[in-house]
C-alpha positions, 0 to 999 in steps of 0.5 A: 866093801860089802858084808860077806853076811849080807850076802849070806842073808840074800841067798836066805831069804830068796827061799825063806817063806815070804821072802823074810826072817823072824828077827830071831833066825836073823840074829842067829845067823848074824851070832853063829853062822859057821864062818861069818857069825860074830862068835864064830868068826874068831873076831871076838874082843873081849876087854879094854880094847874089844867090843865089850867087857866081862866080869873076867875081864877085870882079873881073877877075882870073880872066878876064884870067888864063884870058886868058894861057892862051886866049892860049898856046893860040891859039900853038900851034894857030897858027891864024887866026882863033882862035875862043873859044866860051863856053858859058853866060856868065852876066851876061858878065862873063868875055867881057868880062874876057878881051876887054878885057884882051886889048885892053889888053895884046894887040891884035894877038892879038885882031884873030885872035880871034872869040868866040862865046857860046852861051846858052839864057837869053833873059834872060841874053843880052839882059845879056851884050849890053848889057855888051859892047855897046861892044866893037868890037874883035873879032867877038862873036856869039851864036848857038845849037848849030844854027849852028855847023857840023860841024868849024867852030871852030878854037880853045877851048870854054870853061865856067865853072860851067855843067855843075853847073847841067845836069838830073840824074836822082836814084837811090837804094838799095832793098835792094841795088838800084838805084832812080830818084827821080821827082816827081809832085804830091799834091792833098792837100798841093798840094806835089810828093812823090817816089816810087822806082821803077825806072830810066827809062833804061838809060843810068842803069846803063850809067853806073855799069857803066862806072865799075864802081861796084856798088851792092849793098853801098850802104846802103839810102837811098842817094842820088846824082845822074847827068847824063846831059846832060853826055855828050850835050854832050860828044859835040855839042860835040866834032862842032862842035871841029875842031881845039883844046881843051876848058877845062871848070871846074865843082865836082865830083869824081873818081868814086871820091869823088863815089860814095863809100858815105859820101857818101849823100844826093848833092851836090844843092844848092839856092842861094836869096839865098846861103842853101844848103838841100837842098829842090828843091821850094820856092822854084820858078822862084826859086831855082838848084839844082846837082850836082857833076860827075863829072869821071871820067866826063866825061874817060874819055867824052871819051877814048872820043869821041877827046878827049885828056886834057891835064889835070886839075888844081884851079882854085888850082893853075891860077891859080897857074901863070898868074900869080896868085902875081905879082899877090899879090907885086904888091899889096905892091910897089904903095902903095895904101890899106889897104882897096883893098888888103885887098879885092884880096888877099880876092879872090886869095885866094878864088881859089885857096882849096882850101876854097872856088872853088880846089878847082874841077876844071879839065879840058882835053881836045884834039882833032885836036892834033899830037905837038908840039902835045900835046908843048907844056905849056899853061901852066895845067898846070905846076907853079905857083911857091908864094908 
């Protein structure tokens, strides 16, 4: 049966400007189209049995540890109310982990805090809100980037495996030069091909100028990924933060490793039921497609914006300082069944596997934070006891 999306593509493309699309507006219509976009579709699966899983898949422990340090920073900002604004969360699976243990172990605190989540997928809000529907404690509202005013929110943005899901231009190598992947359709095959050509925009060389990576000596067949999205979000947002921080988790690397010459075919990913392949073009409107980020350029754009760095460390390194180590300790003080407590200490682990969910980037970055507050280590970035 033939993908509705294909379809969709066509009409696209009978009006596009040569009869073709940057891999990224392709990969923009095959995430979020209103109706048959993978996010949109409400064919998401998140878990053991979907398409991917997610450090909040593995139970709750990940959002009540990012819950200690949401905590620490809503002390030090000492501001009232702390506002939370989560950016695409998912089935809502980490407001509610963080939320119900805030209301378990900090309720005063959480009569201080608002938490606002941010979702483009009809689909995905209509599940966060059924999941926090009897949540009464704090005020939890869904809104668009729209209605949150210029330097209104005092408090934290926060992602989690969001950016990775952003539409990303796709460039190659041609004899030194520079060249952008673009998708068109071939009648003959009814199948979507690519085609190199020149670049789209100028902001694709800009990138790479500003990372000061030359492509002239890369190996013809060269392929990687920009996401130019990433940057224009960094700046809305920023105008949004008036004072506080930015936690971004997502996978990725620093620039040097992400555009190393060795890493020629990019960090495109296609997920469809838990399977890993490198064919975007199948499986449209059904399955998720990613790219690592850049943390190089999403730190230094941040810093040209007037965002201060505070860190960036790795997701095992971060849970460790606050206080998964003690909740490993835990599990051997508490007698419990040996499957219950093989299953808790799998999760933990998974948590913080350097191979796997711990090798994830986490970047905080500050705005308008005073010398003491920026004095004040968060406590995510200490260094963790070792178990």
């Amino acid at each position: 049966m033939a993908s509705p999306l294909l379809a969709i593509l066509q009409e696209k493309l009978q009006t596009a400007p040569h009869q073709r699309l940057t891999f990224a507006e392709f990969m923009e219509l095959a995430l979020y189209h209103p109706t048959v976009g993978y996010y949109s579709s409400g064919k998401v699966a998140i878990g053991a049995q979907g398409d991917f899983f997610t450090a909040t898949s593995l139970g709750p422990d990940f959002g009540e540890l990012l819950a200690e340090q949401l905590l620490q920073m809503k002390q030090i900002l000492g501001r009232s109310p702390f506002q939370i604004v989560e950016m695409g969360a998912g089935k809502g699976d980490l407001a509610k982990d963080i939320l119900f243990y805030l209301q378990q172990h900090y309720p005063k605190e959480l009569e201080e805090i608002e938490y606002y989540i941010i979702e483009k997928s009809p689909a995905l809000r209509q599940q966060q809100q059924e999941k926090l529907a009897g949540f009464s404690y704090c005020k939890i509202q869904w809104c668009d980037w729209s209605e949150l005013l210029e330097n209104s929110i005092q408090g934290c943005f926060i992602s989690n495996e969001l950016l990775d899901a952003f539409p990303v231009h796709l460039v190659t190598v041609n004899t030194g030069k520079l060249q952008e992947v673009y998708v068109q359709y071939n009648p003959a095959q009814n199948a979507l091909e690519e085609v190199n050509d020149s670049l789209s925009t100028p902001e694709i060389q800009a990138y790479f100028d500003h990372l000061n990576i030359d492509f002239s000596n890369y190996p013809d067949g060269y392929r990687t990924e920009v996401n130019l999205g990433m940057l224009s979000w960094l700046e809305q947002l920023q105008t949004k933060l008036k004072t506080g921080y930015i936690l971004t988790i997502d996978y990725g690397y620093p620039a040097k490793k992400y555009y190393h010459p060795q890493r020629s075919q990019g960090t495109l990913q296609c997920y469809f039921q838990h399977r890993r392949h490198d064919n975007p073009y199948t499986n449209l409107g059904e399955q998720d497609l990613t790219a690592h980020v850049d943390f190089t350029s999403l730190q230094n754009h941040g810093e040209s914006l007037g965002l201060a760095t505070l860190g960036l460390t790795q997701q095992g390194l971060f849970l460790m300082a606050l206080g998964l180590g003690d909740r490993l300790n835990a599990l051997s003080q508490n007698p419990t069944d040996v499957m219950t407590l093989f299953r808790r200490r799998d999760a933990l682990h998974q948590l913080i596997d350097p191979m796997g969910l711990g090798g994830f980037y986490v970047l905080v970055q500050g705005k308008n934070l005073t010398n003491d507050q920026l004095q004040t280590s968060l406590k995510g970035l200490t260094q963790p006891p070792m178990v």
